[in-house]
C-alpha positions in Angstrom: 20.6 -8.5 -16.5 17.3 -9.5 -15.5 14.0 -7.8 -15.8 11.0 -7.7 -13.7 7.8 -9.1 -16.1 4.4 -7.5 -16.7 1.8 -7.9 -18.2 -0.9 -5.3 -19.7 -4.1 -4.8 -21.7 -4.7 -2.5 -24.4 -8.2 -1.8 -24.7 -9.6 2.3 -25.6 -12.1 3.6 -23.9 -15.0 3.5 -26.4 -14.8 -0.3 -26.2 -16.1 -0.2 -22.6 -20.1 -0.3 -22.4 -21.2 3.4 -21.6 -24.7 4.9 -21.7 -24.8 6.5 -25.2 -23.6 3.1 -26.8 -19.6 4.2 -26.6 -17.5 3.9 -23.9 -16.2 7.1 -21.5 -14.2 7.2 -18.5 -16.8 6.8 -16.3 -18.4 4.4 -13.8 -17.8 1.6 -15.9 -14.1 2.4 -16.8 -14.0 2.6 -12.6 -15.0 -1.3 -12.7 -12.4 -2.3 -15.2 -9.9 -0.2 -13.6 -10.8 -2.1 -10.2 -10.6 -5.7 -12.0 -6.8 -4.7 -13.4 -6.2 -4.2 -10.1 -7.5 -7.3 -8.6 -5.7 -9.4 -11.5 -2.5 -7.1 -10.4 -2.3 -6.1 -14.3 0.3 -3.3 -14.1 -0.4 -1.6 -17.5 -3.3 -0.4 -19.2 -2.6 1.0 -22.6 -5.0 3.4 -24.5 -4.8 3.8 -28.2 -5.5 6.4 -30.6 
C-alpha cells in the first residue's frame, strides 16, 4: 500500500508577530498562510 507524503508545520498563532506583542489571525497569519502555500506545505497544525 503506498501513501501519498506531506509535510506540515505546527506553529500557534501567538507565535506569529501581531500588534499587541502576541500573535492573532490577522494580516500577518494571511502572510504565513500565503508562504505555506507557495512552499505547497499541505498542513498547518495549531496547538493548544
Amino acid at each position: 500500500m503506498k501513501f501519498k507524503r506531506s509535510s506540515g508545520i505546527i506553529l500557534h498563532p501567538t507565535s506569529l508577530p501581531g500588534p499587541d506583542g502576541i500573535g492573532d489571525l490577522g494580516p500577518e497569519a494571511y502572510r504565513w498562510v500565503d508562504f505555506l502555500a507557495g512552499a505547497e506545505c499541505g498542513l498547518w497544525q495549531v496547538l493548544p
